[in-house]
C-alpha positions as CSV (number, residue, x, y, z in Angstrom):
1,X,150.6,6.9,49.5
2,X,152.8,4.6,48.0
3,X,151.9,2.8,44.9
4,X,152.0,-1.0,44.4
5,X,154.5,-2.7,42.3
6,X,151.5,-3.1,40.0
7,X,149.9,0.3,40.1
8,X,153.7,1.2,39.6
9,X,154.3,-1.3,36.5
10,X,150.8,-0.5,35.0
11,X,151.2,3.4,35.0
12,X,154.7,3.1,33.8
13,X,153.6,0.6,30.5
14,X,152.9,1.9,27.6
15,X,149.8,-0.5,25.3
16,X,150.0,0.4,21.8
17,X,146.6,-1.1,20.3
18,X,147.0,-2.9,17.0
19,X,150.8,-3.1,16.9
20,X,152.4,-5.3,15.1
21,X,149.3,-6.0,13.7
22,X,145.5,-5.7,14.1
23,X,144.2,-7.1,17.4
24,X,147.7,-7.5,19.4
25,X,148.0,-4.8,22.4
26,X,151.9,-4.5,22.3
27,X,153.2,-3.8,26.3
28,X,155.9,-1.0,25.6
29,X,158.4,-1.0,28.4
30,X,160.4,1.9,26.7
31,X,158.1,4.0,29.2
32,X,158.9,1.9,32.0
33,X,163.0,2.0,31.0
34,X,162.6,6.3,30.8
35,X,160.7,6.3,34.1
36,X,163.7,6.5,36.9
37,X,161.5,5.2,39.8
38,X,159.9,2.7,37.8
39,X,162.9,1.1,35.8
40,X,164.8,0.6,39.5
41,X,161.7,-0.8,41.0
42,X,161.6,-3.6,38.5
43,X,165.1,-4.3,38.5
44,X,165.3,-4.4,42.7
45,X,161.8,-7.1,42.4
46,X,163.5,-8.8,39.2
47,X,167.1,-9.1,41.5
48,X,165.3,-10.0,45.2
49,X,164.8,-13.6,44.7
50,X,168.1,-14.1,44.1
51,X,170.3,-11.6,46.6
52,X,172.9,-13.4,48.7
53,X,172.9,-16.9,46.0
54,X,175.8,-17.1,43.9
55,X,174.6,-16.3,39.9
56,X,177.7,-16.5,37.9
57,X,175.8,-14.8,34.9
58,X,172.9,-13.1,34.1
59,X,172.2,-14.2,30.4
60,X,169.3,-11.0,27.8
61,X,167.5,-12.0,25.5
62,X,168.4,-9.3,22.6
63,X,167.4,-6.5,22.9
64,X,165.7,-5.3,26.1
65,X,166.6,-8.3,27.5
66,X,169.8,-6.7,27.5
67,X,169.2,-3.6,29.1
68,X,167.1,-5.6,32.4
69,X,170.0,-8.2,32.2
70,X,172.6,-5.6,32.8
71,X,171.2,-4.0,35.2
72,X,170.7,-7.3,36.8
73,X,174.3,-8.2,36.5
74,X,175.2,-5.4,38.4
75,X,173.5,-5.7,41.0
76,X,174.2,-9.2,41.7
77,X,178.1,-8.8,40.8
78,X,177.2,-11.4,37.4
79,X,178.8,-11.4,34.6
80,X,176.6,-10.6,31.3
81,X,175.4,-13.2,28.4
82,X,173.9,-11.3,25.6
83,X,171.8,-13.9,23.6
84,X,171.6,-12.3,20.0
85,X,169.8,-12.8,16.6
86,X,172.1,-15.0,14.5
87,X,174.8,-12.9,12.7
88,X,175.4,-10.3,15.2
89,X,178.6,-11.6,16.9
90,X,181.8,-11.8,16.5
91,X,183.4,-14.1,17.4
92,X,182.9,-18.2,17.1
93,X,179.4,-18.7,18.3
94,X,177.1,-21.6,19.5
95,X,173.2,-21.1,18.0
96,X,169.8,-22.3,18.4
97,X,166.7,-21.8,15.9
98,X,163.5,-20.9,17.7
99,X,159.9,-21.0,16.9
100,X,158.3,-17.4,15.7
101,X,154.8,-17.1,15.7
102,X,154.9,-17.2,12.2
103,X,158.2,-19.7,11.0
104,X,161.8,-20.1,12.6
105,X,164.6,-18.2,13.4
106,X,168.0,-18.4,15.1
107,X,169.8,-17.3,18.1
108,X,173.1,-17.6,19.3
109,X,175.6,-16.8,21.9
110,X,179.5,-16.6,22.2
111,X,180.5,-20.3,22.5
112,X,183.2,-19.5,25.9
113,X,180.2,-17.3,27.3
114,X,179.6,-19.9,29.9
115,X,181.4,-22.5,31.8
116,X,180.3,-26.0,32.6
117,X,178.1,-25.8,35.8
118,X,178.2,-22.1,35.6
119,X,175.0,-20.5,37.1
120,X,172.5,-18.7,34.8
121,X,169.4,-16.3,35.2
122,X,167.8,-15.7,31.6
123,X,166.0,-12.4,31.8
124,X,164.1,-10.8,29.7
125,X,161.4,-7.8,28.8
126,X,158.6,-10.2,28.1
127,X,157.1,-13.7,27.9
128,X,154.5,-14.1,25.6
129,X,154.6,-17.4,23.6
130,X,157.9,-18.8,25.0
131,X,159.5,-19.9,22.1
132,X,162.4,-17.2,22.3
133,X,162.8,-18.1,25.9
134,X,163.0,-21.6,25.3
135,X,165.1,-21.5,22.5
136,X,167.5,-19.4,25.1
137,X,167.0,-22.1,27.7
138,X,168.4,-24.3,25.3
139,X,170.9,-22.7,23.8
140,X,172.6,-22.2,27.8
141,X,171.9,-25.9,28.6
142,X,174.0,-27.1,25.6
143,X,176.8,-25.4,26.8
144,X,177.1,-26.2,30.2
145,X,174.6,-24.1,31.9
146,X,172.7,-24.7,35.2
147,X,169.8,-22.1,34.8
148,X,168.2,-21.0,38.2
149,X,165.2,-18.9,36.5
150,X,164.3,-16.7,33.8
151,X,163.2,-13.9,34.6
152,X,160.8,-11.5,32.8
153,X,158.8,-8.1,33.6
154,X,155.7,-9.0,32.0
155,X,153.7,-11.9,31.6
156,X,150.8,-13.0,29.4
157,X,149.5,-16.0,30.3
158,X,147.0,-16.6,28.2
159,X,149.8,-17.6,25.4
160,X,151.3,-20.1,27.5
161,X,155.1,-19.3,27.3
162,X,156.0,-19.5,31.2
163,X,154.3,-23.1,31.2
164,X,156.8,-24.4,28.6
165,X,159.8,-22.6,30.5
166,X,158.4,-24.6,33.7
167,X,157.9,-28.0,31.3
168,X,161.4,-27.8,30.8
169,X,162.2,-27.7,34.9
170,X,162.6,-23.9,34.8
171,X,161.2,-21.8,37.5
172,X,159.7,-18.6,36.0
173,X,159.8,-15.2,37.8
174,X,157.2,-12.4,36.3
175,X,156.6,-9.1,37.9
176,X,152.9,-8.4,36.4
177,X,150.5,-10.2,33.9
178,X,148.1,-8.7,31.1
179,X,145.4,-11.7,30.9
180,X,143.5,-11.7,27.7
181,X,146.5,-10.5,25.6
């Protein structure tokens, strides 16, 4: 019998109670990226929407961003944007800060990685918050970009990140959520 994407995602997640800290149930997808089947199902449900539309770039979040978003790429003959914490590039470079749960940081992205009008799909492993996401939106807009979605394997609602991504006009694509989290 063949499994839902759900029973599919859900068997191939790993929770890890109390990681970072006490009460949080981190959502592992290093299981999910080490399980064959499971890794190419979410990349074939995280590409559908978008098959046959022009995407000039697909633009990960560092780091598992990355791996999803080339994948992505591939598959939708994109070229590859890889957002990164500040310092990790180089050469000259656009940034962003972002809101952490706890302070600020910064993000930033090749300043010739995208064209004016050039179209985007942010991607990542996980929206939680949004305020990485967002800051990424921004960052892409500020350069040119028109982003069609962002993208992301897991969602948790409850903390509100894919309503700020769709304050800002942006239409959010998730492949499961873990209410309560």
């Amino acid at each position: 019998m063949k499994q839902t994407l759900e029973q599919t995602l859900r068997a191939a997640i790993r929770t890890i109670p109390d990681y970072p800290k006490p009460g949080i149930q981190f959502r592992d997808i290093t299981t999910l990226l080490g399980d064959a089947r499971a890794f190419r199902r979410s990349v074939d449900e995280l590409v559908h929407p978008y098959a046959g539309m022009k995407v000039d770039k697909i633009a990960g979040i560092e780091a598992r961003g990355f791996i999803l978003g080339g994948a992505m790429a591939h598959q939708l003959s994109s070229g590859f944007i890889p957002i990164r914490k500040k310092g990790k590039l180089p050469h000259e470079t656009v940034r962003v800060a972002y809101s952490l749960e706890y302070g600020i940081d910064e993000m930033e992205m090749h300043r010739d990685a995208v064209k004016e009008g050039e179209k985007v799909i942010l991607v990542d492993d996980l929206i939680a918050t949004g305020g990485t996401a967002e800051g990424a939106v921004k960052l892409l807009r500020q350069m040119g970009a028109q982003i069609v979605a962002a993208c992301f394997v897991i969602d948790l609602p409850d903390l509100g990140g894919r309503a700020k991504l769709e304050a800002l006009g942006v239409e959010v694509n998730t492949l499961i959520a873990y209410e309560g989290d």
